[in-house]
Backbone of each chain as ProteinMPNN parsed JSONL, in Angstrom:
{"seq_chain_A": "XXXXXXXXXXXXXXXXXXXXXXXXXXXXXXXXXXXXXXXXXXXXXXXXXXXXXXXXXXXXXXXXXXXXXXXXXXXXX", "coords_chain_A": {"N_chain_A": [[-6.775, 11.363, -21.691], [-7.137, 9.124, -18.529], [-7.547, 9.655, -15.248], [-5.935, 7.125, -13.994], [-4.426, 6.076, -16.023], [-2.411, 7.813, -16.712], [-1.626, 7.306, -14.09], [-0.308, 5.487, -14.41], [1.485, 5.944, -16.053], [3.352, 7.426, -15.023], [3.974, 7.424, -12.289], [5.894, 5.21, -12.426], [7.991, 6.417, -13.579], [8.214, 8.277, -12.049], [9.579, 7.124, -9.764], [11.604, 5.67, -10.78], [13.048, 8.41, -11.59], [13.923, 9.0, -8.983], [15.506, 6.657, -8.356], [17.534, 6.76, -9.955], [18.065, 9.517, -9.159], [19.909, 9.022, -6.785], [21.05, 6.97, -7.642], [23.24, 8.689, -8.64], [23.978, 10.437, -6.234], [24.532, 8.397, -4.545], [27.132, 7.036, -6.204], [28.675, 9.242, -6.074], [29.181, 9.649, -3.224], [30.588, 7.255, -2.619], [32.866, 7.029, -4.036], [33.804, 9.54, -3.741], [34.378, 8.943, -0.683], [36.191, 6.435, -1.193], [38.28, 7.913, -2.196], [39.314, 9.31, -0.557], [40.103, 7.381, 1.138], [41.585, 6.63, -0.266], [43.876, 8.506, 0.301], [44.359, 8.381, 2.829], [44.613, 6.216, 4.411], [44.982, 5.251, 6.952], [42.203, 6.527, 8.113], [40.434, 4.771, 7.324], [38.813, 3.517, 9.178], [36.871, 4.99, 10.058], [36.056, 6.687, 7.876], [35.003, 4.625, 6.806], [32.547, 3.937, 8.353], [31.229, 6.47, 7.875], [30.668, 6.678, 5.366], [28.971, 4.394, 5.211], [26.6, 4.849, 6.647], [25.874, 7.364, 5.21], [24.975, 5.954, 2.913], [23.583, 4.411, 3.537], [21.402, 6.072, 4.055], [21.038, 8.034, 1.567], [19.931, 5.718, -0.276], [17.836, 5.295, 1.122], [16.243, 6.931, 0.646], [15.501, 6.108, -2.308], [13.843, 4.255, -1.75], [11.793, 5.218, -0.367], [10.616, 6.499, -2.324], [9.393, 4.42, -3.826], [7.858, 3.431, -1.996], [6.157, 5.355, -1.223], [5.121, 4.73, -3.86], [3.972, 2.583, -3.455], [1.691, 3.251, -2.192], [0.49, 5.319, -2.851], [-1.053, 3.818, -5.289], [-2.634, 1.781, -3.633], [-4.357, 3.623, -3.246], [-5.69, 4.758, -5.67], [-6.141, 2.739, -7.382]], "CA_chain_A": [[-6.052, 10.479, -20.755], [-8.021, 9.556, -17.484], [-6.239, 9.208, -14.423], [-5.076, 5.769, -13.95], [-3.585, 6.352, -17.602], [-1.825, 9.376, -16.186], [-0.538, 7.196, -12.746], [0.429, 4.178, -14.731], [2.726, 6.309, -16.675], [4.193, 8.956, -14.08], [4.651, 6.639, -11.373], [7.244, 4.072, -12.777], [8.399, 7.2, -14.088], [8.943, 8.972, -10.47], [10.233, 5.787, -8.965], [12.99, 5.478, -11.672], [14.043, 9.338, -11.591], [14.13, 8.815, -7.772], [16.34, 5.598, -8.274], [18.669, 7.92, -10.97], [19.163, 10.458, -8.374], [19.737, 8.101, -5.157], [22.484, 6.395, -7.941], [24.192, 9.368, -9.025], [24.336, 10.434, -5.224], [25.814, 7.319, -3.682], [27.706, 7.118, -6.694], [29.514, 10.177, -5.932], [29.477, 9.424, -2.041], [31.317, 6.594, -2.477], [34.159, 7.748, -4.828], [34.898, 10.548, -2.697], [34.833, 8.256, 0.305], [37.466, 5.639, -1.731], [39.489, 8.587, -2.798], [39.463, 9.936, 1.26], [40.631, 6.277, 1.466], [43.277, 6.288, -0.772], [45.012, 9.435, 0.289], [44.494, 8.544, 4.573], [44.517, 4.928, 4.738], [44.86, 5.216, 8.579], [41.025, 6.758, 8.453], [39.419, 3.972, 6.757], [37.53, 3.194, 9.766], [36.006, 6.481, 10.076], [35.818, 7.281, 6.701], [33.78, 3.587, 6.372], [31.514, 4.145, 8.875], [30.465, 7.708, 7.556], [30.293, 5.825, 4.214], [27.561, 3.33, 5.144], [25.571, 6.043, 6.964], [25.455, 8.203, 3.675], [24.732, 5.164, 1.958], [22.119, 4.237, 4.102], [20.448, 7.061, 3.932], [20.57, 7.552, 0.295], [19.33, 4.379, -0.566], [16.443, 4.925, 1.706], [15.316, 7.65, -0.534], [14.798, 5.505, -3.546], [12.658, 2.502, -0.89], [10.862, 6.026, 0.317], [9.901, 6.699, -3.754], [9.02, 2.839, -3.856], [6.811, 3.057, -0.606], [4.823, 6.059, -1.65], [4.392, 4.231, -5.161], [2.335, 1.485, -3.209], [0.579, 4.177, -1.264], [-0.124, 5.776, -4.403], [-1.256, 2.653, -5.762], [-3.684, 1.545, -3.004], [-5.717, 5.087, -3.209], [-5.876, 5.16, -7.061], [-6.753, 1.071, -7.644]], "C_chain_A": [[-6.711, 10.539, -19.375], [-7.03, 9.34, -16.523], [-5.224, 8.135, -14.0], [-4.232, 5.738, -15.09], [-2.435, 6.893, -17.129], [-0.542, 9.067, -15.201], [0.069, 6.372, -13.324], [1.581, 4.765, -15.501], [3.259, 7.189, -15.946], [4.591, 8.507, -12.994], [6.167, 5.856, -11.393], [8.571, 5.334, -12.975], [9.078, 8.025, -13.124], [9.921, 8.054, -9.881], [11.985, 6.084, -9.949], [13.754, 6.905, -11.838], [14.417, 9.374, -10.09], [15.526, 7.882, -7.755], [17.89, 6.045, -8.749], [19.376, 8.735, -10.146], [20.044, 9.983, -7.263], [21.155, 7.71, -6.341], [23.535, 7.114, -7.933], [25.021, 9.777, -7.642], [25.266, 9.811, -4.503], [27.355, 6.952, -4.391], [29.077, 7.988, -6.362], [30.127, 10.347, -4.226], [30.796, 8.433, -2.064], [32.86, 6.444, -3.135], [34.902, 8.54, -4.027], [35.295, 9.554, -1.129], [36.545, 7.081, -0.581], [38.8, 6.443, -2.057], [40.05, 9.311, -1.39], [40.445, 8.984, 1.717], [42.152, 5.902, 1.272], [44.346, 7.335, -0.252], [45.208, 9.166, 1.988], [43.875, 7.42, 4.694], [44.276, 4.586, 6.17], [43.359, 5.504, 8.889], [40.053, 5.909, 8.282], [38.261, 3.465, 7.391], [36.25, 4.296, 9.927], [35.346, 6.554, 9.076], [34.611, 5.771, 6.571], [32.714, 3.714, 7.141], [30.302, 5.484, 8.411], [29.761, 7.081, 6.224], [28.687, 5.171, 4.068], [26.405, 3.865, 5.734], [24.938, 6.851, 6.071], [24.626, 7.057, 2.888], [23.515, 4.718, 2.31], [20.952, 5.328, 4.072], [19.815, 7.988, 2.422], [19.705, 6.778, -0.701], [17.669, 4.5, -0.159], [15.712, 5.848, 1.133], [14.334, 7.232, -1.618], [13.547, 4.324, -2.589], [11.508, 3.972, -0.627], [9.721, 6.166, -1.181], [9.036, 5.522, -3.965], [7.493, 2.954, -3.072], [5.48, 4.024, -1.065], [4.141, 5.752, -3.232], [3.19, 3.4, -4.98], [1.174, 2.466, -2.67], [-0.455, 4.56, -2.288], [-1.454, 4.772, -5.188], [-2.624, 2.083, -5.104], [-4.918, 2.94, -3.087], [-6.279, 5.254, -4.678], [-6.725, 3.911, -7.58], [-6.326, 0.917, -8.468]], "O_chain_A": [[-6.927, 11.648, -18.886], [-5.894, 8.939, -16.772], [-4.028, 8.269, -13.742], [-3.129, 5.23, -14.891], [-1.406, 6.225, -17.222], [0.571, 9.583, -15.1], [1.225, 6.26, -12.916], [2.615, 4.105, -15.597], [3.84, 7.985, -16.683], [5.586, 9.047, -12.51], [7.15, 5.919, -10.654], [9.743, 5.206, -12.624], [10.234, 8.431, -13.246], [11.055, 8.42, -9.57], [13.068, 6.577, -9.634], [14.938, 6.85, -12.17], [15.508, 9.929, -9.962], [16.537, 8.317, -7.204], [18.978, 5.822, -8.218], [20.597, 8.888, -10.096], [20.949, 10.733, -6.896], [22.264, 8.113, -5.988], [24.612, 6.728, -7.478], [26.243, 9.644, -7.574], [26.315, 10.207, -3.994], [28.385, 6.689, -3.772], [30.228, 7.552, -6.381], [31.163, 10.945, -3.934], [31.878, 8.788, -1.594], [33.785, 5.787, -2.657], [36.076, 8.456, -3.665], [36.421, 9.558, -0.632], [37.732, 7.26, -0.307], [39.943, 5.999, -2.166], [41.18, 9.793, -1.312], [41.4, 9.294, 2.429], [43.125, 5.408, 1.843], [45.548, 7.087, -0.35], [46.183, 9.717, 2.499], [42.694, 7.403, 5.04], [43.46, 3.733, 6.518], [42.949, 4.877, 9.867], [38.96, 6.026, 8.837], [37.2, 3.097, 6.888], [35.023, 4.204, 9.886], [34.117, 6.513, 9.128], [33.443, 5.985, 6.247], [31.676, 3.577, 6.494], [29.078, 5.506, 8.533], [28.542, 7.006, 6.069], [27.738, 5.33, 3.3], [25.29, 3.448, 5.424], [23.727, 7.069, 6.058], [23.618, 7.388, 2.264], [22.537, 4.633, 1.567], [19.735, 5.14, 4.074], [18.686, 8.432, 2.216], [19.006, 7.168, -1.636], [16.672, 4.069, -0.738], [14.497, 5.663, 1.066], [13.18, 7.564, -1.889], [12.549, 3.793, -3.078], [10.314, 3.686, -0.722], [8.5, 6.01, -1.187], [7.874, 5.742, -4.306], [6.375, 2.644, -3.485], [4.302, 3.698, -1.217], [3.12, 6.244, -3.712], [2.123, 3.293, -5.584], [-0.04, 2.311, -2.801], [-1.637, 4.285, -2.496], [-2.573, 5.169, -5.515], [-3.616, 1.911, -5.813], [-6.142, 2.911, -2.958], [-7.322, 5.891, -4.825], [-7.825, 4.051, -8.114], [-6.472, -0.16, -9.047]]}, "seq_chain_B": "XXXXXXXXXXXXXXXXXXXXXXXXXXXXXXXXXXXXXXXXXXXXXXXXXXXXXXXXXXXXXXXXXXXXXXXXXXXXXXXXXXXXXXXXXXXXXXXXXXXXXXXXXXXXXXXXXXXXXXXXXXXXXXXXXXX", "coords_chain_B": {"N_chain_B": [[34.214, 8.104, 15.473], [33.049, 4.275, 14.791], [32.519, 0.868, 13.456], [31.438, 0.301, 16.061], [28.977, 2.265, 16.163], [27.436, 1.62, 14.575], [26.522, -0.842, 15.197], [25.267, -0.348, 17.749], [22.953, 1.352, 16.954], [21.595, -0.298, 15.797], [20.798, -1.944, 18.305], [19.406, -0.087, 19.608], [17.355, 1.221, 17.865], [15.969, -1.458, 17.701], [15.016, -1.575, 20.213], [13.445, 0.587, 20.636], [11.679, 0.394, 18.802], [10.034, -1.614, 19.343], [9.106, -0.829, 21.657], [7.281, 1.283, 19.975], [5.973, -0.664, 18.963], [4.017, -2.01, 21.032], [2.819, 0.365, 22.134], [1.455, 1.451, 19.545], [-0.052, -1.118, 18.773], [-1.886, -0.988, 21.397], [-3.21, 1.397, 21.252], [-3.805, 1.817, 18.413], [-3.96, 0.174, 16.13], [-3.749, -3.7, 15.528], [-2.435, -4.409, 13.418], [-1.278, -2.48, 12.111], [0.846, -1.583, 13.641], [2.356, -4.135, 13.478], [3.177, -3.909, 10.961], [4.771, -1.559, 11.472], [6.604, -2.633, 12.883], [7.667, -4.721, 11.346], [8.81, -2.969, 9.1], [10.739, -1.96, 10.749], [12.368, -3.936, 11.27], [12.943, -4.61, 8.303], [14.382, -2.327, 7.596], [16.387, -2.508, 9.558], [18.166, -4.737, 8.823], [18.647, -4.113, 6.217], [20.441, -2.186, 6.189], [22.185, -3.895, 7.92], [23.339, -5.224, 6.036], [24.071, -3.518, 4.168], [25.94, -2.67, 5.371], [27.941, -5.019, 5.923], [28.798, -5.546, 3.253], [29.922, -3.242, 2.475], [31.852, -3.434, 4.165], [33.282, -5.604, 3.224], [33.791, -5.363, 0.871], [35.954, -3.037, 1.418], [37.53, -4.023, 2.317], [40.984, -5.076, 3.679], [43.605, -6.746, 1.982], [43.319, -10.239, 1.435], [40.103, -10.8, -0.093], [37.169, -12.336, 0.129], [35.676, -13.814, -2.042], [33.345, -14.952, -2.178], [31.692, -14.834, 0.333], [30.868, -11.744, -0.527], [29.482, -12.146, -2.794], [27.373, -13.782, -1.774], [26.254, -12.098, -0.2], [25.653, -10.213, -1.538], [23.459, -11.432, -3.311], [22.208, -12.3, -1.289], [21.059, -9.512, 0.072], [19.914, -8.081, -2.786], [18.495, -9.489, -4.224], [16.814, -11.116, -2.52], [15.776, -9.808, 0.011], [15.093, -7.315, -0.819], [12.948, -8.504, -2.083], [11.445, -9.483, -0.111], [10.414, -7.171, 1.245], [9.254, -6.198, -0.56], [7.002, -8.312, -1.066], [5.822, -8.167, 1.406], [4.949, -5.467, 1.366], [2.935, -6.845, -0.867], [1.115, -8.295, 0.167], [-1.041, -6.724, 1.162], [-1.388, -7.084, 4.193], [-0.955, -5.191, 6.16], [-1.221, -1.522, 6.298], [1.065, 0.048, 4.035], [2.382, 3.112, 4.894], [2.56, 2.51, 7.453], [4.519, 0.367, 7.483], [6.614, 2.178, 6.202], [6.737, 4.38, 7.961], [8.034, 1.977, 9.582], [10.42, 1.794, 8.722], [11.493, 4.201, 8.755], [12.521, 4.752, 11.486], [14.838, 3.507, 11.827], [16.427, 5.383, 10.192], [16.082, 7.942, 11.738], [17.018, 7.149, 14.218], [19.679, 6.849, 13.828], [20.161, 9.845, 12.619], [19.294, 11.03, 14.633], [21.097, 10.068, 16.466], [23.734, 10.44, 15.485], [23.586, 13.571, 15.34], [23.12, 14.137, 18.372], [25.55, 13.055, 19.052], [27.497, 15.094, 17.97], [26.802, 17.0, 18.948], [27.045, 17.271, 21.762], [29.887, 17.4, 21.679], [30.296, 19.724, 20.459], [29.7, 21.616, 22.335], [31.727, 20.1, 24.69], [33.91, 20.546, 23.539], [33.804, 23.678, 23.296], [33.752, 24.071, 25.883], [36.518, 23.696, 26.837], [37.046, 25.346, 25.634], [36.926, 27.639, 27.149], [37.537, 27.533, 29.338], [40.392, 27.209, 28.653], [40.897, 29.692, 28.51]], "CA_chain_B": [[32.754, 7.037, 14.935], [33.351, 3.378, 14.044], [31.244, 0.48, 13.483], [30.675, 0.275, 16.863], [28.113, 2.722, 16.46], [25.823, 0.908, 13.865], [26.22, -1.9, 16.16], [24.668, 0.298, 18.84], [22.336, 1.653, 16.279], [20.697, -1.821, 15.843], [19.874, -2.294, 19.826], [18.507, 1.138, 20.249], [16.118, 0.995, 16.731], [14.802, -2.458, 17.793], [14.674, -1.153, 21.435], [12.832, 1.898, 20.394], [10.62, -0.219, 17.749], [9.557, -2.996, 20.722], [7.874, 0.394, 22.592], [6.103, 1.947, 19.526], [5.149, -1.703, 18.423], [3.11, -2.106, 21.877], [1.914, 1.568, 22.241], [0.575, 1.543, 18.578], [-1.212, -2.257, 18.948], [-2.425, -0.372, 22.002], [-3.705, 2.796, 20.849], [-4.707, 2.15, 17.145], [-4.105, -1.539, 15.452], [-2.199, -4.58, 15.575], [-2.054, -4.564, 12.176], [-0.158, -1.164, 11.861], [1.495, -2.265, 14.785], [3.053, -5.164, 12.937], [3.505, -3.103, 9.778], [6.152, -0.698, 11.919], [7.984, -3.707, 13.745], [8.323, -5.724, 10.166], [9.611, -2.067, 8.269], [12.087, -1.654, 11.261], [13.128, -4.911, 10.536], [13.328, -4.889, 7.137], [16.116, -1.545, 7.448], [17.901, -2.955, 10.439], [18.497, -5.823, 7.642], [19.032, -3.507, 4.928], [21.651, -1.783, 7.161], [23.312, -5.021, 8.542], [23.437, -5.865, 4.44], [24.784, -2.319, 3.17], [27.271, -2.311, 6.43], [28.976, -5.826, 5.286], [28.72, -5.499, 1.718], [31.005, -2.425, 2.337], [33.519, -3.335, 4.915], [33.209, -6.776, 2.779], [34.274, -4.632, -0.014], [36.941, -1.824, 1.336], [38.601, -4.7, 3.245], [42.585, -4.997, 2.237], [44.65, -8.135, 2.031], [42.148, -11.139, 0.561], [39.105, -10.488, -0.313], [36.197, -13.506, 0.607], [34.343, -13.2, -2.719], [32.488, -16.144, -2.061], [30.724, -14.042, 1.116], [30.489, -10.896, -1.424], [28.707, -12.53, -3.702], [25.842, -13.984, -0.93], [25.885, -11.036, 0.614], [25.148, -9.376, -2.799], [22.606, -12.343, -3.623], [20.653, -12.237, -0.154], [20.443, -8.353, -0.321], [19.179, -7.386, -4.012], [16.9, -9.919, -4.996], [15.768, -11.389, -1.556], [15.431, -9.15, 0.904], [13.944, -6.536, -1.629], [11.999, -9.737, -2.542], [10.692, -10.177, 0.901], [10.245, -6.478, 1.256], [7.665, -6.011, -2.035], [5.912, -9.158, -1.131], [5.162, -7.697, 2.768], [3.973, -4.79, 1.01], [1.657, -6.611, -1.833], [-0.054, -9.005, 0.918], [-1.79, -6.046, 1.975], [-1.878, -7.132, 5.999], [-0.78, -4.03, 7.031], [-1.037, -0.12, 5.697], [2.242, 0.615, 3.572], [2.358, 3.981, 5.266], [3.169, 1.839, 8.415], [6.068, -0.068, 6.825], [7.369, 3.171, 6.283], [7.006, 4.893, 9.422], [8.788, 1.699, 10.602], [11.483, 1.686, 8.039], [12.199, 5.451, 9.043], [12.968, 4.541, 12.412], [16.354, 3.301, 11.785], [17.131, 6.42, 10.3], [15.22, 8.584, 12.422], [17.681, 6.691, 15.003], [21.161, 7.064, 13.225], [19.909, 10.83, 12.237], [19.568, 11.696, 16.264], [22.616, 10.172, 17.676], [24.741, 11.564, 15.135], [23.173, 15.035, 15.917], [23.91, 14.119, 19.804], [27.22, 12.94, 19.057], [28.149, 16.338, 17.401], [26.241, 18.86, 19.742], [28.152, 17.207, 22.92], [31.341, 16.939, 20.966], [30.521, 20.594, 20.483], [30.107, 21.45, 23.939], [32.63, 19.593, 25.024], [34.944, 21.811, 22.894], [33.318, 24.726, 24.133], [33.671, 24.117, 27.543], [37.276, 23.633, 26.709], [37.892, 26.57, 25.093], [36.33, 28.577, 28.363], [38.611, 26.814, 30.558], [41.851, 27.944, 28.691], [40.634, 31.664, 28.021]], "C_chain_B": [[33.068, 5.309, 14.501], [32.005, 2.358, 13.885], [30.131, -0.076, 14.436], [28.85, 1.047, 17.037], [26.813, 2.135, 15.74], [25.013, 0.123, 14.598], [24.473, -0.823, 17.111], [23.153, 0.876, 18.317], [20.886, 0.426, 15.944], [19.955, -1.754, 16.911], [19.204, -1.335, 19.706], [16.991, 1.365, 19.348], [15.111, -0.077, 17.05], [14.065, -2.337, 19.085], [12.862, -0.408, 21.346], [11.676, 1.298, 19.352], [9.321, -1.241, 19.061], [8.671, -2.339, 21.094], [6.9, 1.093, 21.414], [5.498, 0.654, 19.018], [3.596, -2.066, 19.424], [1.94, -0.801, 21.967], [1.281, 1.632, 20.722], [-0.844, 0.191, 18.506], [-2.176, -1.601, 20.594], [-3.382, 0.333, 22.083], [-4.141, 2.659, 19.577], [-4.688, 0.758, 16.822], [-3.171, -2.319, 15.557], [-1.65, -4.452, 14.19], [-0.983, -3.526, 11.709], [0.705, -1.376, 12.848], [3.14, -2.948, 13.787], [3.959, -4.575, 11.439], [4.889, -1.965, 10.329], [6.988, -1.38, 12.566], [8.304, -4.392, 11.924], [8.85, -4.079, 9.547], [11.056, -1.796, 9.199], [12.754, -3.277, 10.981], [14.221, -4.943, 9.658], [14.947, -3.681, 6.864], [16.776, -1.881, 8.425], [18.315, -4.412, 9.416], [19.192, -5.068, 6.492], [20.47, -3.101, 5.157], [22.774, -2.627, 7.313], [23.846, -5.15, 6.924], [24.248, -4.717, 3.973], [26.356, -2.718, 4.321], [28.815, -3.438, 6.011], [28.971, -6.07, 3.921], [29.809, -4.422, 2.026], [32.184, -2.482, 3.149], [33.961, -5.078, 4.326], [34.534, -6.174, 1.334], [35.588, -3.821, 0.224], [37.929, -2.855, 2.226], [39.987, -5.354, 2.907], [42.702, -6.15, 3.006], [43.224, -8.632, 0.955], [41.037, -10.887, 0.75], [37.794, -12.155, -0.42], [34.91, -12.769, -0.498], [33.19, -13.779, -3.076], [31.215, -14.99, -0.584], [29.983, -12.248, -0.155], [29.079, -11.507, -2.14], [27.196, -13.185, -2.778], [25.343, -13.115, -0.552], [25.233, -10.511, -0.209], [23.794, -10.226, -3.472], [21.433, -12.257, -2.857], [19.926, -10.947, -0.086], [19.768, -8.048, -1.418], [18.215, -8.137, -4.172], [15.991, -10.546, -3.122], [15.158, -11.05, -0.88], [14.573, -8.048, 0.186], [12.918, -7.331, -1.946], [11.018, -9.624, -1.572], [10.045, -8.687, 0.856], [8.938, -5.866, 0.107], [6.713, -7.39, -1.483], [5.685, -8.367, 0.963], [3.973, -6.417, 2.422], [2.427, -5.189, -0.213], [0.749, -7.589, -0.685], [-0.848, -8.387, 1.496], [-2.328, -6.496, 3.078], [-2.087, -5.436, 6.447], [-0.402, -2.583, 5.865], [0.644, -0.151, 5.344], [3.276, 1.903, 4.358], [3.164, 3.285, 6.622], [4.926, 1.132, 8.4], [6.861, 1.087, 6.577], [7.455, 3.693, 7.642], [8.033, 3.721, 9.922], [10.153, 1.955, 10.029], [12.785, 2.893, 8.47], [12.627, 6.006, 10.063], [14.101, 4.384, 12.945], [16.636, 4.453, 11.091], [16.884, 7.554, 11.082], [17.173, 8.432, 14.022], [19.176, 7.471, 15.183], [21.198, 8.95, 13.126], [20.424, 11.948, 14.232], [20.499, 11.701, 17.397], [23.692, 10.649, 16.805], [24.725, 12.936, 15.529], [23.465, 15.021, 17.524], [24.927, 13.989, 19.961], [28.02, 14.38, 19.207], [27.992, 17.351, 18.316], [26.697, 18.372, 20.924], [29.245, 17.246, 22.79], [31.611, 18.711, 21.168], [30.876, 21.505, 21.401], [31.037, 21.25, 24.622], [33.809, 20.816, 24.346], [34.832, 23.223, 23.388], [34.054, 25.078, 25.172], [35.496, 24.083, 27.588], [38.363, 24.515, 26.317], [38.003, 27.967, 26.191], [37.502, 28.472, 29.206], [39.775, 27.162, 30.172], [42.034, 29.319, 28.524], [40.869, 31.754, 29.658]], "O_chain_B": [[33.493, 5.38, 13.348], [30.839, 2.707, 14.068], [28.997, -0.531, 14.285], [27.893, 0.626, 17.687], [25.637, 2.14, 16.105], [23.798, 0.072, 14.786], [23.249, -0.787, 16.98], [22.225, 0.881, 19.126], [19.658, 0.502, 15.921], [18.74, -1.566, 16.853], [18.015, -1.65, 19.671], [15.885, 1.591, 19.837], [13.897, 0.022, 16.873], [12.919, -2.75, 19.264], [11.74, -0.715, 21.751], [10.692, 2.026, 19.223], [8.112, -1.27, 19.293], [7.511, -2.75, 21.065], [5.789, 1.47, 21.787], [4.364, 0.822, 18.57], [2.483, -2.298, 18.952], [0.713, -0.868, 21.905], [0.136, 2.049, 20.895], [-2.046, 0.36, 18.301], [-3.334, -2.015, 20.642], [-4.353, 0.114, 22.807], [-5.056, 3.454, 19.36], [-5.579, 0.108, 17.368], [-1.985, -2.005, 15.665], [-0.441, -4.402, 13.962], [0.005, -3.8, 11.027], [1.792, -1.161, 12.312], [4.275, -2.529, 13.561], [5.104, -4.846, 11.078], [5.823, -1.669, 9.584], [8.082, -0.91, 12.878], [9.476, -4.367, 11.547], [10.052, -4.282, 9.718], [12.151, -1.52, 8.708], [13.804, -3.382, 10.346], [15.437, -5.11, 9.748], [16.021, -3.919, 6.311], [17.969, -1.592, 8.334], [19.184, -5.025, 10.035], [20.219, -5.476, 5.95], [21.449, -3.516, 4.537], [23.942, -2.376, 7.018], [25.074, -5.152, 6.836], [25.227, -5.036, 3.299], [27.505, -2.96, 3.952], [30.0, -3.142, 5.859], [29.265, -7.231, 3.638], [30.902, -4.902, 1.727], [33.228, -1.849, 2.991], [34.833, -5.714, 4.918], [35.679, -6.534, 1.06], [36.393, -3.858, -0.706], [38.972, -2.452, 2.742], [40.093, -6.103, 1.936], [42.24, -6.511, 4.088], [42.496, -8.004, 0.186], [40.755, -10.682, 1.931], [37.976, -12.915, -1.372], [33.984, -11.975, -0.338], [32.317, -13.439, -3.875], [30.08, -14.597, -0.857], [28.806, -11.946, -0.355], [27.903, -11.228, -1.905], [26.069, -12.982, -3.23], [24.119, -13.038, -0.446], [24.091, -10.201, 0.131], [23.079, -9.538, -4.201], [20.253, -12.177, -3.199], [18.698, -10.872, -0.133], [18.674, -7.598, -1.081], [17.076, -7.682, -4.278], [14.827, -10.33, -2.783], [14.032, -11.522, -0.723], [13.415, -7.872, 0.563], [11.841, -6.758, -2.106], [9.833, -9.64, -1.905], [8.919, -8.776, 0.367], [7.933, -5.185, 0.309], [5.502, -7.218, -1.623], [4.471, -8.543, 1.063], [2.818, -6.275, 2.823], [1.43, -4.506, -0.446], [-0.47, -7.495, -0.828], [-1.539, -8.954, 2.343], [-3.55, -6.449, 3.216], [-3.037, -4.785, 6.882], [0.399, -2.593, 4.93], [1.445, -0.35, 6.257], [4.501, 1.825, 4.45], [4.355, 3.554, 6.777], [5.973, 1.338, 9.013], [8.051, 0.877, 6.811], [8.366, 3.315, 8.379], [8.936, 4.14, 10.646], [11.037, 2.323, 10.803], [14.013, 2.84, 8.538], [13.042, 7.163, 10.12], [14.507, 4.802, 14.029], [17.681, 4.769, 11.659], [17.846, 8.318, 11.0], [17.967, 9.272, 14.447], [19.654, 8.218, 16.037], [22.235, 9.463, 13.546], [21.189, 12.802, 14.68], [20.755, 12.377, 18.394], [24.602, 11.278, 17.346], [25.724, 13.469, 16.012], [24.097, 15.992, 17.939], [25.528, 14.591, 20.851], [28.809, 14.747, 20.078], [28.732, 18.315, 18.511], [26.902, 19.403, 21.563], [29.9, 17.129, 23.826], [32.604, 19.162, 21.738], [31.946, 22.112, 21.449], [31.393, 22.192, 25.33], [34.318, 21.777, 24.923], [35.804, 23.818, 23.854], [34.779, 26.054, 25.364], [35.864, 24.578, 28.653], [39.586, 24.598, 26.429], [38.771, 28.928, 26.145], [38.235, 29.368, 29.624], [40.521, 27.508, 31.089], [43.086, 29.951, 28.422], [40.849, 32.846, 30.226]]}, "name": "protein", "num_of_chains": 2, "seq": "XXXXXXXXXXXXXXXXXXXXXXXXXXXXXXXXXXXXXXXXXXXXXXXXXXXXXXXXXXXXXXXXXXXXXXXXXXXXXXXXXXXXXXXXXXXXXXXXXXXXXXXXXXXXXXXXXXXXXXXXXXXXXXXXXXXXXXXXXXXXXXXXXXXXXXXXXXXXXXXXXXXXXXXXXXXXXXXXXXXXXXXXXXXXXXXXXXXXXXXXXXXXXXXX"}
């Protein structure tokens, strides 16, 4: 197996366990935020703002996996 | 915290993007330049998109699922759309698009951490004062 063999299969492959963890994460961010929600309705603004911060920053994990795929990508050909 | 602060989060990222957009076309290329003003972009977009997608979402009484659904339309396929095609036109280093991308959190990352460590302070100084 030469290397391009090697990136074409381990890349997609990083990207997508990247994407897996980033889901399970926000996944679980956002549950506990809805369930914060349901028990202290009065916080919702709080609690949403922390929300979309986590979420944002989550998220930007999987675009970070993405970004170093092109990087990857341009050095390898 | 509310959503004033994203708000605020916006000016200060594009603020703060405006000055490394000049000092990098300055000092190394326009091209990387352009590559860290279009990635801050692209997450003060991503941002504006996650922010009303979720107070679109957690918002009680009627629900506007006619905006949901654009909102959910313009974010996933377009804006990721626009976002992969900036990176395959190879103008500008990838590496750049990141650095700019990581600006807006870079941003959000440092005024939360200021928020907290004057908040802390503040408490501090509070606790001095009744001892």
């Amino acid at each position: 197996m030469d290397l391009s063999t090697a990136f074409a299969l381990s890349a997609p492959l990083g990207v997508g366990i990247a994407a897996l963890g980033s889901g399970i994460g926000l996944g679980r961010a956002v549950g506990g935020a809805m369930e914060a929600i349901g028990r202290q309705p009065e916080a919702t603004g709080k609690i949403q703002t922390n929300m979309i911060i986590g979420a944002a920053l989550i998220e930007a994990l999987t675009i970070y996996a993405l970004i170093v795929f092109f990087i990857a990508l341009g050095k390898i050909g | 915290m509310g959503l004033e602060f994203i708000k605020r989060t916006y000016r200060t990222t594009l603020i703060v993007a405006i000055l490394v957009f000049f000092y990098t076309w300055g000092y190394y290329s326009f091209s990387s330049a352009v590559g860290i003003l279009t990635g801050t972009v692209w997450g003060c977009l991503n941002l504006f998109f996650v922010t009303s997608l979720v107070t679109s979402f957690i918002k009680t009484g009627e629900k506007d699922y006619t905006k949901i659904w654009i909102l959910l339309l313009v974010k996933f396929p377009i804006l990721y759309g626009l976002g992969f095609l900036a990176l395959k036109i190879d103008y500008f280093n990838p590496l750049s698009f990141l650095l700019g991308f990581t600006l807006v959190l870079a941003v959000i990352v440092l005024k939360v951490l200021g928020k907290y460590l004057i908040e802390s302070v503040l408490k501090q100084n509070l606790k001095e004062k009744k001892l």
